[in-house]
Structures are given as C-alpha cells and as structure tokens.
N, C-alpha and C positions, 0 to 999 in steps of 0.2 A: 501745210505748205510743202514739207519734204515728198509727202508723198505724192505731191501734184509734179515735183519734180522731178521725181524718178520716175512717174508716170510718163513725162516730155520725153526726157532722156532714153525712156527704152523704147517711145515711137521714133524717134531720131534716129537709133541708131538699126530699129528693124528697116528703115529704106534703105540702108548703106548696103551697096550691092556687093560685095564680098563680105557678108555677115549674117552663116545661117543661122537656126536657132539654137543648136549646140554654141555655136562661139556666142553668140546673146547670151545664153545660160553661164558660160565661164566669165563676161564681162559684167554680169548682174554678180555674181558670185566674190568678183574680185574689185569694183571700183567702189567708191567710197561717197556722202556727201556731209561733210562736215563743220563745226564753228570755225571760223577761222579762228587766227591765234593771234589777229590785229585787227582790231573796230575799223581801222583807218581802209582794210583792204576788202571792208565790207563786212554781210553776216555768217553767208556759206560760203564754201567752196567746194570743189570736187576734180578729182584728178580722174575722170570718165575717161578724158580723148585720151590721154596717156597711159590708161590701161589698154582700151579698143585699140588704140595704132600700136603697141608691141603685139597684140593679138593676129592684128587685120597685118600686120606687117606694113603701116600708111602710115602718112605724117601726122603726128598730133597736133601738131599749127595749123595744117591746111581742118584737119575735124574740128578741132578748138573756136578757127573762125564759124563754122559754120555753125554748131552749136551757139556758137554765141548772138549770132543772127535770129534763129529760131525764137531762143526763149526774150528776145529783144521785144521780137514782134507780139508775143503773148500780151505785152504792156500790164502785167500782173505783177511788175517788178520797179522799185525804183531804178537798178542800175545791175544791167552784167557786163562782164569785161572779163577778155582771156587774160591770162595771169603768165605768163612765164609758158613754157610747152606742153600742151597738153594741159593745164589747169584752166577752171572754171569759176569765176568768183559772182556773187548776188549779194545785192543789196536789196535788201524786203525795204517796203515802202511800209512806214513809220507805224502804221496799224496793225500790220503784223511782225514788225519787229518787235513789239509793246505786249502785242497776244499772252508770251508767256507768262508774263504775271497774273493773267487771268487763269491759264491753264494751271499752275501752280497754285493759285485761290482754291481751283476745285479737284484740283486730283490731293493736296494735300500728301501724308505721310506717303501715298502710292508713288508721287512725283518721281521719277529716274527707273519705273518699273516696268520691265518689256516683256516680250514671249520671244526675247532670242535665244533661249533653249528649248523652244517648242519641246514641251514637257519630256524632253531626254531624261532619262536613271541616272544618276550620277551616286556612286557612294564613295565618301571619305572617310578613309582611318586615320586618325590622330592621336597624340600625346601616348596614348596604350604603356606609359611609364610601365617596369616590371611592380608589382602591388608588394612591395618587401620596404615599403616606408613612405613618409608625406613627400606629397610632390614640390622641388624644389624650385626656385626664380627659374634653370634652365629649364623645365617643361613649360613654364608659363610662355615661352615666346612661340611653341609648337602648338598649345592650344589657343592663344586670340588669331593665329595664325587661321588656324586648317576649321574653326568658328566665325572667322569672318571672312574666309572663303564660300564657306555651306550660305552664308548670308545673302552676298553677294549672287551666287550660283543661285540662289530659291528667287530671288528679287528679279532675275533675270529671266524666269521660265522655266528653269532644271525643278525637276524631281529629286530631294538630296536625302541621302539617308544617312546621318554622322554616327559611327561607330567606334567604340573604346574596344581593342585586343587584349584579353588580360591573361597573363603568361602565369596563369598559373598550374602550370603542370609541370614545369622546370626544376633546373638544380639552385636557383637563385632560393625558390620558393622554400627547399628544404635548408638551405641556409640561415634562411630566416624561421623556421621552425625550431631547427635547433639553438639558433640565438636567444629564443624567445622561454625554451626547456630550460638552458643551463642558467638563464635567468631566476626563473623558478627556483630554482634547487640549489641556488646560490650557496646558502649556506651549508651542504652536504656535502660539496664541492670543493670549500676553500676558493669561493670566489672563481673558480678557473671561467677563465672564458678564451676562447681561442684565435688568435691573429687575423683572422678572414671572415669572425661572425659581423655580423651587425651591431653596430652601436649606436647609443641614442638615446634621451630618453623616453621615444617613444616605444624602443624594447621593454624598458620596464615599466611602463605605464599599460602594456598590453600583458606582460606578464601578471601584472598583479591584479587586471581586471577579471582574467580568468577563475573561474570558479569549479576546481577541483573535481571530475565526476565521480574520483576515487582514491582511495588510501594510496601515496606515493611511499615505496619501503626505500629510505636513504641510503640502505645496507646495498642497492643495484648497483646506485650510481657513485658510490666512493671513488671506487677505480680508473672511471670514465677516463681520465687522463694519463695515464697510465700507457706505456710501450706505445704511443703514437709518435709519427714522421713530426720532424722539425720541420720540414715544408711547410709553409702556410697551407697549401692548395689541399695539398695531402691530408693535412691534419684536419682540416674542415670535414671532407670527404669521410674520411676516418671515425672521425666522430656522429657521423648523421647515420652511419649504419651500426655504431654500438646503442645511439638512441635507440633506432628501429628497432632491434633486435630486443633490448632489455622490457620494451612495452609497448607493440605497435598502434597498440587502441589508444595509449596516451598520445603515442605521437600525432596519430591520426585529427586527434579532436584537439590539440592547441593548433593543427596545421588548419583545419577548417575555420578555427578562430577565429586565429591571428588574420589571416589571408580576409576574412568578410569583415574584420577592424580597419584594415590598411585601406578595402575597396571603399566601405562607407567614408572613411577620412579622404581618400580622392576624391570622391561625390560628390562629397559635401563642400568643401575646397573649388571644385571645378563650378557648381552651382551659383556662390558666392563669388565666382566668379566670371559667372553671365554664364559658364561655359556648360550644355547638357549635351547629353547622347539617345538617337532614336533604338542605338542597342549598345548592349553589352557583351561581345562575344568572347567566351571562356575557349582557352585553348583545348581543356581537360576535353571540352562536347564534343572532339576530332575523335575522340576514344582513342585505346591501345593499337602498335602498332602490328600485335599478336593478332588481334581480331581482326580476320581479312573483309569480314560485313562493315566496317567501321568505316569514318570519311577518311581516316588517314591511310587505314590498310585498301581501299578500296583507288585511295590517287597512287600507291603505290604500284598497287597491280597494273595500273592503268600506264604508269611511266615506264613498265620494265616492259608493255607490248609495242611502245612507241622507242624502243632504244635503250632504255636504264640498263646498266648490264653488272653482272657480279666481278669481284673480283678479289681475290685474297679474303670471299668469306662476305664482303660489304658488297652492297647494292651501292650501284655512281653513274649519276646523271653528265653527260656530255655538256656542261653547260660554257666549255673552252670555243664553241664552235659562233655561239650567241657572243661573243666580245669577254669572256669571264677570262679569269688568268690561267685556270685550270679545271679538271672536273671534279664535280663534287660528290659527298657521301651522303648519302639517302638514311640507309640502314648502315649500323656498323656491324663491324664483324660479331659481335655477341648479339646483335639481333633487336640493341635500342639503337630507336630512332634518333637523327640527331633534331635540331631545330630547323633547319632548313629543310627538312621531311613536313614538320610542323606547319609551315609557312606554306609548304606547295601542296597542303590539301587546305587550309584557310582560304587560298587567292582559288583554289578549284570550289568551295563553296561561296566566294563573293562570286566568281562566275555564274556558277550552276541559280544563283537566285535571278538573273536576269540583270544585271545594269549593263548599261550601255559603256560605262567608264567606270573604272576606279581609278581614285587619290590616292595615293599612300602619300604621308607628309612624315617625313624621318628625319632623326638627327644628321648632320652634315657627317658623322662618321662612318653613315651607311652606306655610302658611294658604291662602293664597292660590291654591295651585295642588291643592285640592282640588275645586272645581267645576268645573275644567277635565278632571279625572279622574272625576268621576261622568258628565260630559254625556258623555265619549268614551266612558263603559260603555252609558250608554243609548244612543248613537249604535250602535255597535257589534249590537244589538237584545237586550242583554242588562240586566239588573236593577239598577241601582247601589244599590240596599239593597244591595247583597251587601258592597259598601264601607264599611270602618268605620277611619276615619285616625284616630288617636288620636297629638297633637301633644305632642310633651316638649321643656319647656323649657332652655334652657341652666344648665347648674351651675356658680356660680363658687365656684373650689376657692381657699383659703387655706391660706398655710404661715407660719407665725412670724409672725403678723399681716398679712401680705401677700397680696394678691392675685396667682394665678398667672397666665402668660400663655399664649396658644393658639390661637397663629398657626402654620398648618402650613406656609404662602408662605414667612413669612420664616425660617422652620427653628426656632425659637423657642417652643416650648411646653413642660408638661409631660405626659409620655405619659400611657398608662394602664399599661404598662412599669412603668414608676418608682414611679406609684401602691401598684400591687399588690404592688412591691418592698419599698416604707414600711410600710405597715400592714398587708398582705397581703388576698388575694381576699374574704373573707367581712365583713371589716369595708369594704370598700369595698361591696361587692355592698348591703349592708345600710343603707349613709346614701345610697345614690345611690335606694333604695326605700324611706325614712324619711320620704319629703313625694309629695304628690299627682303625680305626672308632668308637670300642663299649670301646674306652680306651678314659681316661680323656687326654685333652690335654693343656699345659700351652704353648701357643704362646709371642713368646718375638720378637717383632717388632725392636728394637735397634739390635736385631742378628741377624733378616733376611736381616737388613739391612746391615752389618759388610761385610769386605772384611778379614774374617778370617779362618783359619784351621775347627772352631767349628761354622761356617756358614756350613748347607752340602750342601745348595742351592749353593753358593757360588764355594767350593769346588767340586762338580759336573758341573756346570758351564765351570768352569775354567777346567777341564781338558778336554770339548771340544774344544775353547778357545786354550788351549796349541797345541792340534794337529792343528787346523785351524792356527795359524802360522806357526808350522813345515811347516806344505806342502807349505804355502807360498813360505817361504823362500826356500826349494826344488827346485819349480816350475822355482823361478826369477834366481835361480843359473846353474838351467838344462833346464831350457826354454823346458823345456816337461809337458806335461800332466800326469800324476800318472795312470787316469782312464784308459789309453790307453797302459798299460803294467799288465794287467792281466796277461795274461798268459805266465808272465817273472815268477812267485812264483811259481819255483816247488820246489822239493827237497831238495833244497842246503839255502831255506829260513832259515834266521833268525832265529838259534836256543834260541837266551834268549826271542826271541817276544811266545814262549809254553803258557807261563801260559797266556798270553793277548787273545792268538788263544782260548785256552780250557776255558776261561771263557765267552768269546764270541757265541762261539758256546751254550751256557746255556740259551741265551736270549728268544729263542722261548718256550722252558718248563716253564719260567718264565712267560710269558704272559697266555699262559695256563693255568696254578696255578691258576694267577691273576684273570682269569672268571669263571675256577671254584669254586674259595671260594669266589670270591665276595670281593678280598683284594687288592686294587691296591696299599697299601705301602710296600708289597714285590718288586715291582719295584722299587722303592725306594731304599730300601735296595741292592736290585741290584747293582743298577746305583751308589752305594756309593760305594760298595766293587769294580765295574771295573774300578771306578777311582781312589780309593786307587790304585789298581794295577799300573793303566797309570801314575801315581805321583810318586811312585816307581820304574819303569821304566825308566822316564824319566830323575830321578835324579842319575839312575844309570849309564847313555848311554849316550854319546854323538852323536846325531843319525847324525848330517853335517859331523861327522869329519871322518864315518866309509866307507869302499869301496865301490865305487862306484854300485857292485852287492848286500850286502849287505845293502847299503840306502833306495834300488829301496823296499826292503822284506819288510823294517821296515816301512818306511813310506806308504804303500800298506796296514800292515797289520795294522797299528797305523788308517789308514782311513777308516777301517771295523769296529774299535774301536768307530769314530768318528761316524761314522754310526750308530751304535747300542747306546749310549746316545743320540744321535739325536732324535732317535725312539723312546726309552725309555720315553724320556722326553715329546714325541708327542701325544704318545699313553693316555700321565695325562692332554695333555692339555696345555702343557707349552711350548713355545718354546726354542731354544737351541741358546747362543751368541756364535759369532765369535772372538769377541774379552770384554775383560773386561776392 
C-alpha cells in the first residue's frame, strides 16, 4: 500500500509545472510517509507538500489541497484529509489496515527487515579494551552498544564487518608483562611490586598458569629494585628495561602469554555475552615504524608528501587546521612512533580494504582525539566523512545501593564476568541499551534483577510471556493451530485489538530510525510503549471468554504482537522468554 502511494505521489508531483527531475529527485530523497503517532488522525501520513513547497518555493496548503483531491478520487482509501500545512493523512480501509498481521504471519523473525542500506560496507570498531586484564561493566555498555548497532545496520541492508583493535604493541602491554614477571619471582624479590604495575588476582592466576621454558637464576633478579625513581611512572618504566635486559627471551614468551590469556578471557567474556567479532586486528600486524615497507612506515611516508613536517627531530601532522587544539606528533624525536602514528596507518588500512563507512564507537573521553583522526584521514588523501565516532558514555553500575568500583590498575573492579554471572546476558545487554549511548548511565543491578512494574526488562519480557500463554491456553482448548487461520482476519476483526494493529504496523520505521541515527534505545522505547499497550489490553479483555470468531482476531493479532517484541528484542541481541 506504501508503495502504491509513493507511486501517486511522484505522478503528482511530476505534472507540477515548476518541478524538473532533479528537484523530483531531491523531493523523493527528502519527504517521508509514515504511521502516524494517533489512530484517531488516521494510519499514514506524510509531509510531501511541505517538503515540495520549500523546494518549489509554492504554498503547501494550495499542493496539500490538491493532493488531497487526487489520492480521494483513487477511492482505494477510506479517508485522506490535509492535516495542518503541507501534511497528508490516510486512512486504509479496514482490509488493509488488518493486512499487517498477515504480513507478520509470514515474514516472521525477517518482519522490520529492508535493503535501506542497499548493501553499503560498513565497518565497526568497538570495545578494543587495552588486553592487560578482564573486561570491566564500563566496556559492557560499548559492546551491546556498537553489537547492536552491527545488528540493526545488517537487518537493514549494510554489509557490516565488526572489528576488536587489540593494542598490543604498547607500553600498557609491557606493564603488564612486567606485573606478571615480578609476580613470578615473588619470592626472589621480597614481594616487591611496584606502584603503577597491575594488580588483580588475575596477575597471579596468569603468573602461576605459566609454565617455565627455563631455569630462572634468583641471583639476576635480587637487585631489580634497587637505585630506581620514586616516581610511580618512572619506576614502572625503569623496571620493564631491567626486566629486558636481564632475559629478553623470558620476557618475550610471558609477554606472548600473558597477552593470548587476557585475549581468550575477552573472548570468551564477549561470547557469553552474545557479543562476537568478524576480526581481530592486532596492532603489532602495522609493523615497526623503522621499516619504511610496513603499513605504518608506509602511512608515514605518505603523510610527510601531504604536509607531515619535521621539527625538533619529530615528525608533526597539522591536524590544528581540521578543528584539533594543536599539531600533533607522528614520530618522536628518538624515532618511536607514538600511538596516534598507530592509529593513522589502522584508519589508512580500514580505508585501503574498501568500506564505504567506518564506526569508531569510543569512550566518551575520546572527544578529543576525534579531529586528530579526521585531519589524519584527509591527510592521508582520503574522505573523513567516511568517519563517523559515535562516543558512549561511562555507566555507573550500583549494587545494594552502592556504587561499584572499576579500576583495572588497581585490580579492583567489577567485571562484566560477574555482571553476566548476576543477572545474566540479556538483562544486562538490555539496560546498558535502555538510554542514549552519549548520555550518562546509572545501572541498578537489584532492578534488573526485580520482578517489578519499574523493571522494563522485566515488564517488556513479560508481556511476551503473557501472549505465549494466551495462545497456549487457546491452542489446548481448541486443539487448533492459530498459524493456520490467517486468512479467517478480515473485516469483522477485533475492533479494541486498533491501537495494538497501528502500533504494530510502526515497527519497521522504527528499525529504520534505529540505522539511521545509530540509536538502537529507540527500540527500546518501543518495545516499552507496545507493551504498555498489550498490559492494557490485557487487563481490559477477557480474550478465553469472548466469541469464538472474535478469539480467533484477538489472539491472531495478539501473536503479530508477540512477534514483533520477539524481533525487537532480537534485533538488540537479547532473546525473548516464554514464560517468567
């Protein structure tokens, strides 16, 4: 039926004698036709004339009437009427207002699925935690995040590649090799461990997994603490080149370790928690910045013919001129690269593989290091539109009224482990996608756990849940199949099931939305409001006790209902209970 309308609509407005096809092309590009957002004002609407009259420079009242004449005389409609300037409202005549519980019968789990990404490349990077410990509640809100983006994005038509960045070539990473050594060698040591290592007991649960390749002589490492900086920063620093030096092949093989211990425990963490990746890309594969054949040494070369210029010995990118606050350092003056070097041959191989767009989904503290990443993509001579960062706030979790804590330095957090332990995956998946991404979020674990009103997991749940008994109890009283009475709903359906049909029928613009802005807690919000309905509903009807032709509508259209939170909830990654 939409598409017989957009059909009218663009013969309509091709006779409009100041509207070539270029302006046709921007008025199909820009008007919209949509559920309205009151039964009462009918099913669609559309705001055509009041896109076309700011185009055409004409009045949308005088197009508005005439449109509304046109699709009158179609007689294909119960009722159109202009709405306000420039709007367009329809009322479907009762057999197609009714339709979509049959189209929902049979498109099932696909129901809300389009090709409005006409198979565009899209790749997303997420969560890419540094691998120096288990990932904490604050990564869990960046991974149901930028996983039920990819979702959404794939349900809609994108081609989506989700990608984990793992830093392991860093100074983080030797931090954690050496926390993991003086672990080992504790007792050689006198316990030392030093201000800035890693703590946990997941340091010594990796230290002791490790299995020796060779005789360690105590007599190296006595001293290790010895004439080093009181500085925290220093001393760390200090320490990770007396490791090096006294056994680098030791060091080498607890760093390979340790580092594929921490990834498998993300993995496996991230799995358990719906969440997978179609890659894994290792910083280390950019190679050295010495080697000018490498991806790093080669984006380097490439930014110093576009601009990069030396200075004091460092290579420094312009990137004051893209909106940064100043310019940055590529190489430093000894000739290591820094991480931002890292980063700008990373985004020149997500380039160089071909997408159309990348995600980058970052902590909200990374603000700032966004214009430093677009000027390196235009540097580079490539498009920074292609970049689209979209920044998630931190979530503070609550337990027994408490706030948790989630510090990974000082070993001291609560995982996402434990999380998914407590309440399990879908109920976490679900409130970490229950508020806008770039809004602060306060997680109350005692609620998602609650069997209450002010649970909405819960309350969304549950009114799948309620129709999955109905038809039960249907099914055992009428020993029939529901599915196999489609096309018993015509006409004479269930008039109080109206508002349940027309909010139903809203599910797929909803999805849409959702990949267009990159906001999957409008679903959400959804799937609240069609269960407020179904709860209201429910509490109002007696649906066993009504006639036999009337049960057949309700529970028909109550399983279109059940369908579409089903989907809802599938599309975030969460599954949907049958019973509570």
């Amino acid at each position: 039926m939409i598409d017989q309308i957009h059909k009218e609509i663009n013969n309509f407005l091709s006779e409009i004698e100041n509207i070539n096809s270029d302006t046709l092309n921007l008025i199909n590009q820009k008007y919209s036709i949509s559920i309205c957002d009151d039964l009462q004002k009918g099913h669609l609407t559309s705001n055509v004339c009041m896109i076309a009259a700011s185009i055409c420079k004409t009045s949308p009242d005088e197009l508005a009437n005439k449109l509304e004449k046109r699709l009158k005389n179609l007689k294909v409609f119960k009722d159109v009427h202009k709405a306000g300037p420039g709007f367009i409202n329809i009322t479907l005549k009762r057999i197609d207002f009714i339709s979509i519980i049959k189209k929902i019968s049979t498109e099932k789990e696909k129901f809300g699925h389009s090709n409005l990404g006409k198979d565009k490349k899209i790749q997303i990077e997420f969560v890419s935690a540094n691998p120096t410990g288990p990932l904490h509640v604050g990564h869990g809100r960046g991974a149901a995040y930028g996983d039920a983006i990819a979702r959404v994005l794939r349900a809609t038509g994108h081609i989506v590649e989700k990608e984990y960045y793992v830093n392991d070539a860093g100074r983080q990473i030797d931090i954690l090799t050496a926390s993991i050594i003086l672990k080992k060698i504790a007792k050689h040591i006198n316990n030392f461990f030093p201000k800035n290592g890693y703590q946990g007991e997941y340091i010594s649960e990796i230290s002791n997994k490790f299995n020796d390749v060779q005789d360690i002589d105590p007599a190296n490492y006595q001293n290790i603490a010895k004439d080093i900086s009181s500085d925290p920063e220093q001393e760390i620093d200090e320490i990770i080149i007396k490791l090096k030096n006294i056994n680098i092949d030791y060091w080498n093989a607890i760093k390979e370790f340790s580092l594929q211990e921490i990834i498998n425990s993300i993995s496996n963490d991230l799995n358990d928690f719906n969440v997978s990746f179609d890659n894994w890309f290792y910083e280390s594969s950019l190679g050295r910045i010495d080697n000018k054949s490498s991806e790093i040494g080669l984006s380097i070369n490439k930014l110093v013919k576009n601009g990069a210029y030396e200075k004091d010995g460092a290579i420094w990118l312009n990137t004051e001129s893209s909106g940064d606050d100043k310019h940055r350092v590529l190489v430093r003056e000894d000739g290591r690269a820094t991480y931002f070097a890292s980063d700008v041959a990373y985004h020149k191989n997500k380039i160089d593989r071909g997408f159309n767009t990348l995600i980058n989904i970052w902590g909200a503290d990374h603000h700032g290091y966004i214009k430093r990443i677009e000027a390196s993509i235009d540097a580079l001579g490539s498009d920074s539109k292609k970049l689209i960062v979209k920044l998630v706030q931190f979530a503070n979790l609550y337990k027994e009224g408490e706030k948790v804590k989630m510090s990974t330095r000082s070993g001291d957090f609560f995982t996402l482990k434990k999380l998914i332990d407590d309440i399990g995956p879908d109920a976490a998946r679900f409130y970490y996608l229950s508020k806008q991404a770039d809004q602060h979020l306060d997680f109350d674990i005692d609620l998602a756990k609650s069997d209450s009103k002010e649970n909405i997991f819960y309350y969304i749940q549950y009114a799948h849940a309620r129709i999955y008994s109905l038809q039960e109890k249907f099914n055992q009283a009428h020993f029939e199949d529901i599915n196999n009475h489609t096309d018993n709903v015509e006409n004479g359906s269930y008039i109080k099931c109206d508002k349940l049909i027309h909010e139903i029928s809203k599910y797929p613009n909803i999805v849409k939305k959702a990949a267009l802005t990159l906001q999957p807690h409008i679903i959400i919000f959804y799937l609240k409001d069609l269960s407020q309905l179904l709860h209201s509903f429910y509490n109002d009807n007696h649906v066993l006790s009504e006639t036999p032709e009337n049960m057949l509508s309700i529970i028909k259209c109550l399983s279109a209902v059940k369908q579409v939170i089903s989907n809802g909830l599938g599309i975030l990654g969460i599954s949907a209970l049958k019973k509570m």
